[in-house]
ZAVEX-460197 format. One line per 8 residues: their letters; for each residue y, z, x of C-alpha. Coordinates in steps of 0.02 Angstrom, whole numbers. Last residue first. Example, Ala and Ser with C-alpha at 12.3 -4.5 7.8 and 13.67 -1.06 7.14 Angstrom:
ZAVEX-460197
sa	-53,357,684 ~ -225,390,615
END
This chain:
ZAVEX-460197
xxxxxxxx	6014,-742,1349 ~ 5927,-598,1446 ~ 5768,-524,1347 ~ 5637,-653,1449 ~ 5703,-565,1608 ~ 5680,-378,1533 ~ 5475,-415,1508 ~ 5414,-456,1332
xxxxxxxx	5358,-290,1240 ~ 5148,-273,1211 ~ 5125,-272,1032 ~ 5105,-137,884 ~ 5178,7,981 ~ 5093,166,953 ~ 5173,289,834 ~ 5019,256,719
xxxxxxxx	4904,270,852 ~ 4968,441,915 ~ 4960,490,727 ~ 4764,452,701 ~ 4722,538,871 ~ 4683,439,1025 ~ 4524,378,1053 ~ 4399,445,1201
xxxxxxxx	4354,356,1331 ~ 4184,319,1339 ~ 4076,440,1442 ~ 3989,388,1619 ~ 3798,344,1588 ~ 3679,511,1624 ~ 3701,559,1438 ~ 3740,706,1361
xxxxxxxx	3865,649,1197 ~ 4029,656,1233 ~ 4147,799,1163 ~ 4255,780,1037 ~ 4209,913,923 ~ 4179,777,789 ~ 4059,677,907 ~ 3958,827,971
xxxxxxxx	3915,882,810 ~ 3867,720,741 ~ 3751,723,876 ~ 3685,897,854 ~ 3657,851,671 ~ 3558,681,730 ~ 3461,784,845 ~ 3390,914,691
xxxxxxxx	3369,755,584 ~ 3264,676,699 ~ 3172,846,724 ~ 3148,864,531 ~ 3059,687,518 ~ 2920,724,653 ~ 2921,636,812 ~ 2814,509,817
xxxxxxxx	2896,345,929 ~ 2971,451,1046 ~ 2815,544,1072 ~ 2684,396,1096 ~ 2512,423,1030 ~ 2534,321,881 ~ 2556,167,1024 ~ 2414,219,1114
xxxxxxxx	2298,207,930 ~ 2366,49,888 ~ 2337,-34,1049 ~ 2165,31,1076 ~ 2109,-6,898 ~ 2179,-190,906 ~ 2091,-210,1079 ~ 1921,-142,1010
xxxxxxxx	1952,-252,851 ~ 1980,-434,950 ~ 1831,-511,890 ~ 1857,-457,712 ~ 2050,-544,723 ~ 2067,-540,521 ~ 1991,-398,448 ~ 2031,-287,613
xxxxxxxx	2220,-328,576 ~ 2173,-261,381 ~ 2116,-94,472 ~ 2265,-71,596 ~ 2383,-78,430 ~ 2294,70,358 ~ 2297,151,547 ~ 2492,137,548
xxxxxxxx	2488,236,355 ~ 2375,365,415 ~ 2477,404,569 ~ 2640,397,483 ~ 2575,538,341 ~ 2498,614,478 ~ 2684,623,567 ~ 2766,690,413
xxxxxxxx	2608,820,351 ~ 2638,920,539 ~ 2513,843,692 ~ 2481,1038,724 ~ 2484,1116,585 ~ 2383,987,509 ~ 2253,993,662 ~ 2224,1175,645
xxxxxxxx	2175,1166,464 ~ 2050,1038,506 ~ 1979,1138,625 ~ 1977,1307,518 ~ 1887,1189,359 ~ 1764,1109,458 ~ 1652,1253,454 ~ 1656,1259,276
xxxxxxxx	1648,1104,234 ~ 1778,1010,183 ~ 1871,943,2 ~ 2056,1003,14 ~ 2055,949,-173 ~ 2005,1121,-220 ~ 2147,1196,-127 ~ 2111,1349,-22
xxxxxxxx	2139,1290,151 ~ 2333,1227,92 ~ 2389,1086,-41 ~ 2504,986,83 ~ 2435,1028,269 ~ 2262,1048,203 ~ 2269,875,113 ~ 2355,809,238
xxxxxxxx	2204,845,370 ~ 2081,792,267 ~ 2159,606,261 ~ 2137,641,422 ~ 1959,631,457 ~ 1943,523,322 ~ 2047,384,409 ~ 1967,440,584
xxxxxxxx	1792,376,499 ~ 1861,223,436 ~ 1935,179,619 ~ 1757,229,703 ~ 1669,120,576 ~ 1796,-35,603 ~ 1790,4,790 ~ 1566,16,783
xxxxxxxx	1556,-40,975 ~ 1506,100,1073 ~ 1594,267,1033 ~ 1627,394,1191 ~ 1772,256,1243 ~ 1866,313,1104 ~ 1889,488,1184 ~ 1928,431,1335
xxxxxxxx	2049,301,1291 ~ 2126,446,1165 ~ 2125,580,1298 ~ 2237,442,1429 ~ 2373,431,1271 ~ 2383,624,1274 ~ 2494,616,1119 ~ 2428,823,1092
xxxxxxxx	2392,773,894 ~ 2318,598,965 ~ 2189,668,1092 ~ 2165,807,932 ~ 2088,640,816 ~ 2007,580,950 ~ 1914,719,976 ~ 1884,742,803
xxxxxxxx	1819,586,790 ~ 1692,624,936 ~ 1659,778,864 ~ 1598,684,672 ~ 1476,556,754 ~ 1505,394,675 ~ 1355,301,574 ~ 1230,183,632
xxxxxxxx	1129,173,789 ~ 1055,329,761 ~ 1036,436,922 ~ 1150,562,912 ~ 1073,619,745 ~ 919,676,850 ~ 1032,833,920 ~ 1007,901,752
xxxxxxxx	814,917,756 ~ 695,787,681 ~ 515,856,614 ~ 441,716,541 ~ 465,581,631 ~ 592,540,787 ~ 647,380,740 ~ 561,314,581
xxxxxxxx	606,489,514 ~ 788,455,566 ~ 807,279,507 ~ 735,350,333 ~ 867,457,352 ~ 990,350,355 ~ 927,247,224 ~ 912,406,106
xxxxxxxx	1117,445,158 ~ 1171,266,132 ~ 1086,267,-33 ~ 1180,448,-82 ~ 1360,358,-31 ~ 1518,497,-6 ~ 1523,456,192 ~ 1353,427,235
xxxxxxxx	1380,504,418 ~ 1446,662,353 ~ 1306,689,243 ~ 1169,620,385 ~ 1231,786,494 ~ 1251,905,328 ~ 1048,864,321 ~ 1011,893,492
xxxxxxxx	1120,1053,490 ~ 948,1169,493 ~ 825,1087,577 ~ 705,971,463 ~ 533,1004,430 ~ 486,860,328 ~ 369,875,196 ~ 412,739,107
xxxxxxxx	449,837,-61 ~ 551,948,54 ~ 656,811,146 ~ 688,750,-24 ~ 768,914,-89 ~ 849,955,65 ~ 932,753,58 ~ 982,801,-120
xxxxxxxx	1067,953,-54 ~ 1148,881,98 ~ 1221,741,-36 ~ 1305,863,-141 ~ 1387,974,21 ~ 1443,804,67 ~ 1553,768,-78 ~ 1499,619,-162
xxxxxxxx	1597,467,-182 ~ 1660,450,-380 ~ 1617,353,-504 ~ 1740,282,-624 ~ 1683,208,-803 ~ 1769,87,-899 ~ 1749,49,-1067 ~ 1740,-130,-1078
xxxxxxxx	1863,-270,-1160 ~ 2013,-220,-1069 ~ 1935,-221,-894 ~ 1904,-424,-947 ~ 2060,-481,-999 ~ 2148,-389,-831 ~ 2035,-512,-727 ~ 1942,-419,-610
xxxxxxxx	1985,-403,-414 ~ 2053,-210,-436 ~ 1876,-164,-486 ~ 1802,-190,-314 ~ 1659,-100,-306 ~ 1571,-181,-456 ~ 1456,-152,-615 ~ 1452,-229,-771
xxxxxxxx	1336,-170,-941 ~ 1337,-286,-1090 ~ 1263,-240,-1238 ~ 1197,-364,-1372 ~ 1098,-320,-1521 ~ 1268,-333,-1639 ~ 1317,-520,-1579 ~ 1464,-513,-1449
xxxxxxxx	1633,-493,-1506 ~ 1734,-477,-1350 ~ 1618,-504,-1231 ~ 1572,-675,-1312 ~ 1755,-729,-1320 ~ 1792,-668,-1135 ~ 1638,-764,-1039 ~ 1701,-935,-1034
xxxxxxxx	1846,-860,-950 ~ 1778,-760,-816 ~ 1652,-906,-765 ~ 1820,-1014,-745 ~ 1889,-873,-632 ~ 1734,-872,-551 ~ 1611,-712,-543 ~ 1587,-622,-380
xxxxxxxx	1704,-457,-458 ~ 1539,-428,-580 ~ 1439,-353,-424 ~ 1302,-317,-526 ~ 1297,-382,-702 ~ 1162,-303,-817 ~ 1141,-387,-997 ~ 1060,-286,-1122
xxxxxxxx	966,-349,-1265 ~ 957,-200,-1397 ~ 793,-129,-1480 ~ 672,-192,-1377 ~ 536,-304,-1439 ~ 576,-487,-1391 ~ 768,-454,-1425 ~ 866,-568,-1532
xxxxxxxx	918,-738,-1483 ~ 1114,-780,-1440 ~ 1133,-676,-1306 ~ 1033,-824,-1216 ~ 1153,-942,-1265 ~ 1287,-839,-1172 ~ 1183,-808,-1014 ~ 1169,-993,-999
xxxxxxxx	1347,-1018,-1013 ~ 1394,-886,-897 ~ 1269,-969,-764 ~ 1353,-1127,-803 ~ 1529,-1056,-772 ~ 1495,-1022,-604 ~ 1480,-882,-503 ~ 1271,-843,-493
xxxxxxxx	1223,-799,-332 ~ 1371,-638,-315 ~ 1317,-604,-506 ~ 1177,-560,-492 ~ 1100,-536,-631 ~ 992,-401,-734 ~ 909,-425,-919 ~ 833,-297,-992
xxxxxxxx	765,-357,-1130 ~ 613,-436,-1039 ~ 578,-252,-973 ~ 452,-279,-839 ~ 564,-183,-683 ~ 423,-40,-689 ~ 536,89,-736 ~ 613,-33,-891
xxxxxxxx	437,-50,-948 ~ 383,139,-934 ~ 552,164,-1046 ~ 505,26,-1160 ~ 311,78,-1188 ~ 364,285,-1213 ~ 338,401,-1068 ~ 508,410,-1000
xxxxxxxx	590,518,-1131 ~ 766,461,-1109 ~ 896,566,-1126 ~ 1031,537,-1236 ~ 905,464,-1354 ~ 922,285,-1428 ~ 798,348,-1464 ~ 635,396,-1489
xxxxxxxx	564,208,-1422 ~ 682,219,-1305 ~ 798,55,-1314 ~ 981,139,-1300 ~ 913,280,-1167 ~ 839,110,-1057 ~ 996,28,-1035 ~ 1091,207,-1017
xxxxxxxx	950,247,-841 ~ 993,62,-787 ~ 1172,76,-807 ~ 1168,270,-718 ~ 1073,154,-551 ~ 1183,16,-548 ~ 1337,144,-523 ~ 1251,276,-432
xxxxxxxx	1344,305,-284 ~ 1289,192,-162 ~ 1448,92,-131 ~ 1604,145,-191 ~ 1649,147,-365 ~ 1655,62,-550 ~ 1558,48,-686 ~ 1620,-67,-836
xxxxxxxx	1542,-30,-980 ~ 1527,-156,-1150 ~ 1479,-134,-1347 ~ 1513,28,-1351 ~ 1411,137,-1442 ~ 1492,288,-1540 ~ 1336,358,-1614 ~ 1387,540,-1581
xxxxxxxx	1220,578,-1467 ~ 1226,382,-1385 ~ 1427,399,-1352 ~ 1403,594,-1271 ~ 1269,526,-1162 ~ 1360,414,-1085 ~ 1515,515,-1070 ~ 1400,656,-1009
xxxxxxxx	1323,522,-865 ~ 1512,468,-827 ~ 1588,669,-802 ~ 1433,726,-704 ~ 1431,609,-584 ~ 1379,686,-413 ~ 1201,683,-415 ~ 1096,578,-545
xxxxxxxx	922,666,-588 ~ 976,737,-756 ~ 1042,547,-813 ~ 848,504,-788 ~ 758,385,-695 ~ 860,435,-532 ~ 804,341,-358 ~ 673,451,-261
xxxxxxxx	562,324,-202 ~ 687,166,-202 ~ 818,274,-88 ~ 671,332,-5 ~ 590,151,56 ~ 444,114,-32 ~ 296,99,115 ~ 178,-65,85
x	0,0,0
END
C-alpha cells in the first residue's frame, strides 16, 4: 500500500476536526441548523488553512443522508462517497486548468440536470481568481439565480483579483492563518497517533516555520520524519531545506535595530538562498514588533509565544514604532523588486537591508523634530547654525534696510553740470 502523506491522512472530515476557524465552520453550521442556505460561498485565505477542506466538509453536511445536518454523520452512503472522492454530485474543478469561457459553459449546462442521487449538486471551484474575465462573465447570470439543487462553493487566495460582480453574489467567508500555538497542538496530536517521540519544542519549531498554514506544517514534518525518523530532536529542524530559522531572523532583525550594517551581512549570510523566504519571515518578525510597541506585551493582537514575547518587546523599544513602521514599509517595496528582478534578489535584499541600516537615513520622527526646534532656535536668536563651513553674514534688521539707500549714488564728477 503507497504511503498517504499526513496532510491527506489526518485532513478534517468533520467541521469539529478543523483548527483555527471557529467563526466560518459556526457560520456554516449556523445557515444549515436555521435553514438559511445560501446559494453561493466564497472562501478566502492564505494557503493551507482550511479553505478547500471546510467546503468539502459543508458539501457533504447539505447531502447527508440525515441531513442536511450541521454535522455530518459520516457513516451514511453520501458522506462515505464524498470521503472516498466518488461523489458524482460533488463536483470539483480547477479552475487554474480550466479559464475559459467554454469550461464555464460546460459547467453551466451541467447545472442544468438534477442530481444523480444526492440531494444538491455542488460545484467546487478552487483557485476561482484563475478564471477569465470572459469566463467571469458568462458565469454571473447562473450564479446569480442558479436552479434550486445547485450550490456553488469558490475558493481562492487572492480575493482582491475577483470581479466585484462576483464577491457580491456569494457569501464570503475569511479564514484566518493559524496562530502557532494552534498548529503545535495539532502537530502533538499527530505526532502522537504516529507514535513519534518528538523532543519537546519540535512541534513550536515546524509552527514557526509554517507560518499560519496547517498543510505546510504536516508537509514539513513529514520532511522531518523522512529525515531523521521517528524520534527527531530540536536541533534536527536545522536541517530542513525549507522554512527560515526563527534566531537567524532575529539576528538580523537586532543587526538592523543597532544599524550595524557589517551585523546585517553577517547575519544574512547565515541563510542560504531562500531571500524571498528570509524577507517574508523578517516581515512577520516585525510586524510583531509594532504590535508590541503600539498595543503593549499584553494585547491580544500582540500574537507571540511566550518566550518570544520579552524579545520581541525588547526590539520595539528599541527600533521605536516610527522607524519599524519605515522599516516594514521599505521591506514591502523590497518584496515586489524581488517579484520582478528574481535573479538579482540576494543583491536587492543586501541593498535594501544596508540602506535601512543607515542612521541618518532612520532616525526616528521625534528626533527630527527635536533638531529642527534647535535650528529654528538658533536662527531667531541670531546665531549661526554649528557648522564647520564659515557663517553667512548675517542680515540687517528690518529698519536698517528700510533706511538703506535704494541705489548705489553716481560719483561727484557725473553730479557737476
Amino acid at each position: 500500500m503507497s504511503y498517504l502523506v499526513l496532510a491527506r491522512k489526518y485532513r478534517p472530515r468533520r467541521f469539529a476536526d478543523v483548527v483555527g476557524q471557529e467563526v466560518v465552520t459556526r457560520t456554516l453550521q449556523g445557515a444549515i441548523a436555521e435553514g438559511r442556505i445560501g446559494h453561493a460561498y466564497l472562501f478566502s485565505g492564505p494557503r493551507g488553512t482550511g479553505k478547500t477542506t471546510t467546503a468539502r466538509i459543508f458539501a457533504k453536511a447539505l447531502n447527508c443522508e440525515r441531513g442536511p445536518a450541521a454535522e455530518p454523520c459520516g457513516e451514511c452512503e453520501r458522506c462515505k462517497a464524498a470521503d472516498s472522492g466518488a461523489e458524482a454530485d460533488l463536483i470539483e474543478i480547477d479552475a487554474a486548468s480550466h479559464t475559459g469561457v467554454d469550461d464555464v459553459r460546460e459547467l453551466r449546462d451541467q447545472a442544468a440536470y438534477v442530481p444523480l442521487s444526492a440531494r444538491y449538486k455542488v460545484f467546487l471551484v478552487d483557485e476561482v481568481h484563475m478564471l477569465s474575465k470572459s469566463a467571469f462573465n458568462a458565469l454571473l447570470k447562473t450564479l446569480e439565480e442558479p436552479p434550486a439543487h445547485v450550490k456553488f462553493l469558490f475558493a481562492t487566495t487572492e480575493l482582491h483579483k475577483l470581479p466585484d460582480t462576483i464577491v457580491s453574489r456569494c457569501q464570503v467567508l475569511k479564514l484566518s492563518a493559524l496562530s502557532e500555538e494552534r498548529i503545535a497542538g495539532r502537530l502533538d496530536e499527530v505526532f502522537a497517533a504516529e507514535g513519534v517521540a518528538a523532543e519537546p519544542g519540535v512541534s513550536a519549531g515546524l509552527a514557526r516555520r509554517a507560518r499560519g498554514g496547517m498543510r505546510d506544517a504536516l508537509s514539513l514534518a513529514d520532511q522531518l520524519l523522512a529525515l531523521v525518523g521517528a524520534r527527531p530532536a530540536l536541533d534536527d529542524l536545522a536541517r530542513l531545506s525549507a522554512g527560515v530559522d526563527r534566531a537567524g531572523v532575529g539576528a538580523l532583525a537586532h543587526a538592523l535595530a543597532e544599524r550595524d550594517r557589517p551585523g546585517v551581512l553577517a547575519a544574512l549570510g547565515a541563510f542560504e538562498g531562500g531571500e524571498p523566504e528570509v524577507l517574508g519571515a523578517l516581515l512577520q518578525y516585525l510586524r510583531s514588533a509594532l504590535l508590541a510597541a503600539h498595543c503593549g506585551e499584553e494585547s491580544p493582537l500582540f500574537d507571540a509565544a511566550p518566550e518570544q514575547r520579552a524579545e520581541l518587546a525588547a526590539l520595539a523599544r528599541d527600533l521605536g514604532p516610527e522607524r519599524l513602521e519605515l522599516v516594514l514599509g521599505e521591506l514591502l517595496l523590497m518584496r515586489d523588486q524581488m517579484r520582478l528582478l528574481p535573479g538579482e534578489a540576494r543583491l536587492i535584499l543586501e541593498l535594501g537591508l544596508l540602506e535601512l541600516a543607515r542612521p541618518e537615513l532612520t532616525l526616528p520622527l521625534d528626533e527630527l523634530a527635536r533638531r529642527l526646534e534647535a535650528l529654528e532656535a538658533r536662527l531667531a536668536g541670531g546665531a549661526p547654525p554649528a557648522r564647520s563651513a564659515p557663517a553667512a553674514p548675517r542680515r540687517e534688521s528690518a529698519p536698517a534696510a528700510a533706511s538703506a539707500p535704494q541705489r548705489p549714488r553716481a560719483p561727484a564728477a557725473a553730479q557737476r553740470p
